[in-house]
ZAVEXTOR-714281 format. One record per residue: chain; residue in three letters; x, y, z of N, C-alpha, C in turn; residue number from 1. Coordinates in pm, whole numbers, plus 50000, padded with zeros to 5 digits. Example, Ala and Ser with C-alpha at 12.3 -4.5 7.8 and 13.67 -1.06 7.14 Angstrom:
2
<'A' 'ALA' <51319 49431 50780> <51230 49550 50780> <51320 49670 50780> 1>
<'A' 'SER' <51285 49775 50708> <51367 49894 50714> <51290 50003 50787> 2>
END
This chain:
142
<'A' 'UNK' <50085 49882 50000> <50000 50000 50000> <50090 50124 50000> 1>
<'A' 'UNK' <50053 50230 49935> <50138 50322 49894> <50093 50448 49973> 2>
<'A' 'UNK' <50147 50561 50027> <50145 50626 50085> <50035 50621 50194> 3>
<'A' 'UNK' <50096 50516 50258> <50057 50491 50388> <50094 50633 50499> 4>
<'A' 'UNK' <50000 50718 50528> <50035 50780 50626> <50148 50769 50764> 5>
<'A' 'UNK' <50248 50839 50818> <50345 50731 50923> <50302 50827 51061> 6>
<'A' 'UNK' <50310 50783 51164> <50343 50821 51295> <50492 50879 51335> 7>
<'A' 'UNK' <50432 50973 51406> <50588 51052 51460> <50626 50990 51548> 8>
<'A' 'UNK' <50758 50953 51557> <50873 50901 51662> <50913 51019 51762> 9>
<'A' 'UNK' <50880 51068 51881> <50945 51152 51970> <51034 51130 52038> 10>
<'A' 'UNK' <51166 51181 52063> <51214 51102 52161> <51271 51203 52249> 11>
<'A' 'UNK' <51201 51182 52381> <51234 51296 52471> <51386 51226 52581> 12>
<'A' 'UNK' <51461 51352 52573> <51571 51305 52680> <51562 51396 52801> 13>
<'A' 'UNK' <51598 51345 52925> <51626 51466 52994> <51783 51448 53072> 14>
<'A' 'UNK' <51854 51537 53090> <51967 51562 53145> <51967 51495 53341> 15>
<'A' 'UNK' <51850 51542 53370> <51898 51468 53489> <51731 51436 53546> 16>
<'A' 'UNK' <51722 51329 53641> <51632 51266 53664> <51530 51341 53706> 17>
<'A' 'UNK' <51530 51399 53784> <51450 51573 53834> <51393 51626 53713> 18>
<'A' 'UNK' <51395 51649 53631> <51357 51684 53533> <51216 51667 53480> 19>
<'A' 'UNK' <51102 51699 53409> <51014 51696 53361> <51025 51660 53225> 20>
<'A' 'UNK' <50942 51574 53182> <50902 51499 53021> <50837 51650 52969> 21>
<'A' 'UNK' <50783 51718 53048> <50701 51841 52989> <50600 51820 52918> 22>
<'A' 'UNK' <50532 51720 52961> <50372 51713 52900> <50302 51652 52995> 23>
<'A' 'UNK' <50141 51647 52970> <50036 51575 53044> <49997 51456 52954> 24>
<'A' 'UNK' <50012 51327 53030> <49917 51202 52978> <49768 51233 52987> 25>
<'A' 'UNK' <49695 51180 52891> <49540 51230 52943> <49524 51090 52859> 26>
<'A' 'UNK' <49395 50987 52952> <49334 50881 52865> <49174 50907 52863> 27>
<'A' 'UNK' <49139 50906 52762> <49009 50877 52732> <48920 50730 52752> 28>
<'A' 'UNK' <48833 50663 52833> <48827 50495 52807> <48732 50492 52681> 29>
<'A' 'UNK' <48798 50413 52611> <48737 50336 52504> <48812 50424 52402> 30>
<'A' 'UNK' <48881 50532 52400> <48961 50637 52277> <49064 50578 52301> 31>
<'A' 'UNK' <49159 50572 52397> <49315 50552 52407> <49354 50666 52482> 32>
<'A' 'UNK' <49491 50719 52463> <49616 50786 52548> <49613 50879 52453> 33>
<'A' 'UNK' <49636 50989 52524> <49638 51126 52437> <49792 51189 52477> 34>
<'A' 'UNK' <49830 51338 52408> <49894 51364 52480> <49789 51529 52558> 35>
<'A' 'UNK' <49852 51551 52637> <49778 51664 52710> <49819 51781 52661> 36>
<'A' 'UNK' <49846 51876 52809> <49906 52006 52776> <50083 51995 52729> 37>
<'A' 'UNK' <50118 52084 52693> <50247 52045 52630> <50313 52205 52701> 38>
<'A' 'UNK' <50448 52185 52762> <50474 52301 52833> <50596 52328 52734> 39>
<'A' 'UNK' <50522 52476 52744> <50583 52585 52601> <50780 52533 52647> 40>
<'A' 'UNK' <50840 52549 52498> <50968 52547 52538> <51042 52419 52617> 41>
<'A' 'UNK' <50944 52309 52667> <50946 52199 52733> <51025 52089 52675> 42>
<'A' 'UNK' <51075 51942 52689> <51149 51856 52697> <51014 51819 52556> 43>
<'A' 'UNK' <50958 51757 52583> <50832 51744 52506> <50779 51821 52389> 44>
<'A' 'UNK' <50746 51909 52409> <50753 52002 52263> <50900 52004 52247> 45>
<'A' 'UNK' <51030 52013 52261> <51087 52051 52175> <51171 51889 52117> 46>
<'A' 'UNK' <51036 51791 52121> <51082 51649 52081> <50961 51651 51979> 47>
<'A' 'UNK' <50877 51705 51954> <50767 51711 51853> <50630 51675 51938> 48>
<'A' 'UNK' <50656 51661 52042> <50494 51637 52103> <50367 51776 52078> 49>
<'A' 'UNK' <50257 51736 52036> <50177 51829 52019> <50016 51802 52061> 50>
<'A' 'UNK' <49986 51905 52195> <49872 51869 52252> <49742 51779 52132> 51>
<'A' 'UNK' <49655 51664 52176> <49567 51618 52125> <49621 51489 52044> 52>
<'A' 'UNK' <49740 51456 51997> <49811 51313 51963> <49801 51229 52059> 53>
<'A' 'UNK' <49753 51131 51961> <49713 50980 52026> <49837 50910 52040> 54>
<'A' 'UNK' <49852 50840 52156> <50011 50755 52199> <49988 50645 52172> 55>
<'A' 'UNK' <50025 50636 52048> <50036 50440 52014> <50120 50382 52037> 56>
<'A' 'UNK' <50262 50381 52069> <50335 50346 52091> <50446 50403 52222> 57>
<'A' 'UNK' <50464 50329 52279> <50599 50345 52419> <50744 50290 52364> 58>
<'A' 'UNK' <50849 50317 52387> <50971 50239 52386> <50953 50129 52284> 59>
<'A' 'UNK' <50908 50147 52194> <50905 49990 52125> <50766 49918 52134> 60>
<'A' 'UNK' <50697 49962 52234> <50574 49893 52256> <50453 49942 52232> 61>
<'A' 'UNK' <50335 49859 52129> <50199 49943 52056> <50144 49961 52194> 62>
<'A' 'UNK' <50121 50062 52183> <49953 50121 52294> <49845 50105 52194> 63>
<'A' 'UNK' <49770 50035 52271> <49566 50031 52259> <49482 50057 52305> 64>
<'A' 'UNK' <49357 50150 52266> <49288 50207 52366> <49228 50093 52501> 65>
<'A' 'UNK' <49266 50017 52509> <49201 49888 52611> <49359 49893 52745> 66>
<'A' 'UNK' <49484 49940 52639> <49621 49965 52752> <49576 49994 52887> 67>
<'A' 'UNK' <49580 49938 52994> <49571 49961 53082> <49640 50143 53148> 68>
<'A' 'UNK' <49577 50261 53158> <49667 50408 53212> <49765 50358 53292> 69>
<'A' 'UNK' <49784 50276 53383> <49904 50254 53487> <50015 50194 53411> 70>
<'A' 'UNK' <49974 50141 53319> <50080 50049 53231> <50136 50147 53125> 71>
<'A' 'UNK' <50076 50254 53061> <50144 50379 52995> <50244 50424 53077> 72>
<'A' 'UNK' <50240 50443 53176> <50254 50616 53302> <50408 50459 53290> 73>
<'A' 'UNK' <50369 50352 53366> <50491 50296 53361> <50585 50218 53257> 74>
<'A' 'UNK' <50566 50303 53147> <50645 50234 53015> <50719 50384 53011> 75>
<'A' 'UNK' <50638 50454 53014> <50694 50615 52999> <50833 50647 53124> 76>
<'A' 'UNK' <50752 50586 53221> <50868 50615 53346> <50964 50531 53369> 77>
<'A' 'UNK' <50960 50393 53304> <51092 50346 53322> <51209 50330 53297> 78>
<'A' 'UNK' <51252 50402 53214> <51388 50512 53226> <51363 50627 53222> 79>
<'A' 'UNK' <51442 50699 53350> <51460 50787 53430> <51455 50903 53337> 80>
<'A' 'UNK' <51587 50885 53255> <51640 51000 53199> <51591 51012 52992> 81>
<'A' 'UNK' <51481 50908 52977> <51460 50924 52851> <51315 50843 52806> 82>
<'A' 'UNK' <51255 50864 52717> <51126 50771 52636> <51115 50836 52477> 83>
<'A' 'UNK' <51087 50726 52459> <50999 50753 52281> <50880 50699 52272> 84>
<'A' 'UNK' <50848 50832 52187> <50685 50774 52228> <50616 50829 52089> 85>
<'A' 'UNK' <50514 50711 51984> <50513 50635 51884> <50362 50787 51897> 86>
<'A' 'UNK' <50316 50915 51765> <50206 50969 51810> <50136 50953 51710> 87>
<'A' 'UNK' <49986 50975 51690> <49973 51026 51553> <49845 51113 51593> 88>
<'A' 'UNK' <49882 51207 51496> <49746 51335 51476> <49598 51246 51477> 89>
<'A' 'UNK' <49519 51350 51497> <49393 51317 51436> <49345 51211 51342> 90>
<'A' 'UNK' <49384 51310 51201> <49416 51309 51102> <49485 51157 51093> 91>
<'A' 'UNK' <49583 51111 51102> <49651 50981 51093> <49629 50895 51171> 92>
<'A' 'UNK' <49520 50903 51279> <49498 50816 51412> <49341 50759 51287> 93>
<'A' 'UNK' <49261 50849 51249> <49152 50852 51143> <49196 50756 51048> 94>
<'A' 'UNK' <49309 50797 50944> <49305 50666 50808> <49376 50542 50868> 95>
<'A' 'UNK' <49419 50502 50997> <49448 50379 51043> <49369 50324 51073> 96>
<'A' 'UNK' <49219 50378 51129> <49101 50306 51214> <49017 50293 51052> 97>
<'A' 'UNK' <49033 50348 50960> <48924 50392 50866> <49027 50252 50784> 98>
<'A' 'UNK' <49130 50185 50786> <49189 50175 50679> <49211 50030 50734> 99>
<'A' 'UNK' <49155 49986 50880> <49193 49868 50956> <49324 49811 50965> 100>
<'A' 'UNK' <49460 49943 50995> <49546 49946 50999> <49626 49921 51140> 101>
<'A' 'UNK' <49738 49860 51172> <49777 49852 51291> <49930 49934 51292> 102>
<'A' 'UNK' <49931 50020 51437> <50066 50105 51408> <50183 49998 51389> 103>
<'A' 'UNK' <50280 50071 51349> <50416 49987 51329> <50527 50074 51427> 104>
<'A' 'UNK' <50626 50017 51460> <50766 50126 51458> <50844 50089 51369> 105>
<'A' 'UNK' <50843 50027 51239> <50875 49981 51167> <50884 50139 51054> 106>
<'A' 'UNK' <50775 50196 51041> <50807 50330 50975> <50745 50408 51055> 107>
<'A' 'UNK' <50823 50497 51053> <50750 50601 51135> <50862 50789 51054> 108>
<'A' 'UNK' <50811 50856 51141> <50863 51004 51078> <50948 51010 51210> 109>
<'A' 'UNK' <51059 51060 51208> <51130 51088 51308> <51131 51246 51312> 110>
<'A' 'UNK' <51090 51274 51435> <51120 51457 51432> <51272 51454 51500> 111>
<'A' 'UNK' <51253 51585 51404> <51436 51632 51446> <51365 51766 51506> 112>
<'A' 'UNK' <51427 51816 51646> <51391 51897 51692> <51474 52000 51697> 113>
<'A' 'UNK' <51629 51991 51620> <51722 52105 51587> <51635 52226 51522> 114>
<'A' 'UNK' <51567 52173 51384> <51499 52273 51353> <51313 52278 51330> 115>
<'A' 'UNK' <51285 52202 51426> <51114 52174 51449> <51051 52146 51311> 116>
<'A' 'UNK' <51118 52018 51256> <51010 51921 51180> <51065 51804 51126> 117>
<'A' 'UNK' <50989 51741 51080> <51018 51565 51079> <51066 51605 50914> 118>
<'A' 'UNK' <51225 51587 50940> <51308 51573 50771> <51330 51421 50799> 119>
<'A' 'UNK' <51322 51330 50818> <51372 51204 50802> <51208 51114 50836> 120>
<'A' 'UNK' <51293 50979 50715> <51245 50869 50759> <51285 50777 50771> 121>
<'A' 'UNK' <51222 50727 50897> <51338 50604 50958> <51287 50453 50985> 122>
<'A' 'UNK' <51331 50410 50901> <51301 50232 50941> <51398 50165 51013> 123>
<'A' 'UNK' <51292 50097 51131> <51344 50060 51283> <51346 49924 51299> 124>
<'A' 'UNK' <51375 49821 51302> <51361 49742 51333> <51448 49723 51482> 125>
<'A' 'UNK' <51334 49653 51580> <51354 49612 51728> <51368 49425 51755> 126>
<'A' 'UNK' <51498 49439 51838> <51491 49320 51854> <51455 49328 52057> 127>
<'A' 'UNK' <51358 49254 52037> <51292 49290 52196> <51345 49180 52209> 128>
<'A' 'UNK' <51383 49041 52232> <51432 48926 52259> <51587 48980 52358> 129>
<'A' 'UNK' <51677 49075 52230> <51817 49129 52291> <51821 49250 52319> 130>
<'A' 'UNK' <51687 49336 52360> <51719 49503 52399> <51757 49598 52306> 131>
<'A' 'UNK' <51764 49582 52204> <51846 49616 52089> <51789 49706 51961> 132>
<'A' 'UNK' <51805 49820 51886> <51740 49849 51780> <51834 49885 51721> 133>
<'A' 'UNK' <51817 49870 51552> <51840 49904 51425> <51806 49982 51345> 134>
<'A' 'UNK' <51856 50136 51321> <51784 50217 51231> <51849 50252 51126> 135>
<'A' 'UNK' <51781 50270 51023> <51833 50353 50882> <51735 50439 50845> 136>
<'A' 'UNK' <51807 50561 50805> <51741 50670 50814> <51798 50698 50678> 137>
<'A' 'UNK' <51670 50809 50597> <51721 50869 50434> <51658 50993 50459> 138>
<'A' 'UNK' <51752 51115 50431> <51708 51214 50464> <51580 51262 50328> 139>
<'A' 'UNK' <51444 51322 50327> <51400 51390 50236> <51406 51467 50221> 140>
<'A' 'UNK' <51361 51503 50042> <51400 51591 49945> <51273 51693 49966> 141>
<'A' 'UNK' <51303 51804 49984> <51144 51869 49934> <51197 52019 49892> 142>
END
């Protein structure tokens, strides 16, 4: 299938454990994981998070609106100092449900937050068995 819409890859770091992810989890039951408020200038926005994106993905792992909230909050929190977290708009949360599509991290848009927007795409492959991931990235042309 050809221009399959992709999900943004965020990947928030923080410098020291004290620190704030700089956003709000918000779940809807029966919608899924949203993201919330997004604090201006924050760890979070300046990883591409943008209030109202649906969290399909943790570290490697699909979120479903059935995900248990305690089981998000602790995929997000278990490393201290970092998470990636799998989003998609409206808009792209729409032609996956409309299209009986399941997310991947297999493609996704990677935001680069040097200059606030997703120039790359990156195919990931995870080996969850050894902890381990594989990416290749091709920068686009536009």
């Amino acid at each position: 299938m050809t221009n399959v819409p992709k999900p943004r890859l965020c990947r928030l770091r923080k410098r020291d454990p004290t620190e704030e992810f700089g956003f709000n989890l918000h779940a809807e039951k029966n919608r899924g994981h949203f993201v919330g408020a997004v604090d201006k200038n924050g760890i979070g926005e300046r990883a591409g998070l943008q209030m109202g994106q649906r969290i399909v993905g943790v570290n490697g792992q699909l979120i479903y609106p059935s995900t248990a909230h305690k089981e998000v909050v602790s995929l997000i929190k278990k490393n201290p100092l970092r998470t990636e977290l799998l989003v998609a708009s409206e808009e792209i949360d729409q032609w996956y449900t409309e299209n009986h599509m399941e997310y991947s991290f297999d493609r996704v848009d990677l935001y680069n937050f040097e200059n606030g927007s997703s120039v790359y795409e990156a195919k990931q492959q995870f080996n969850c068995k050894f902890g381990h991931r594989t990416t290749e990235t091709s920068r686009k042309i536009s």
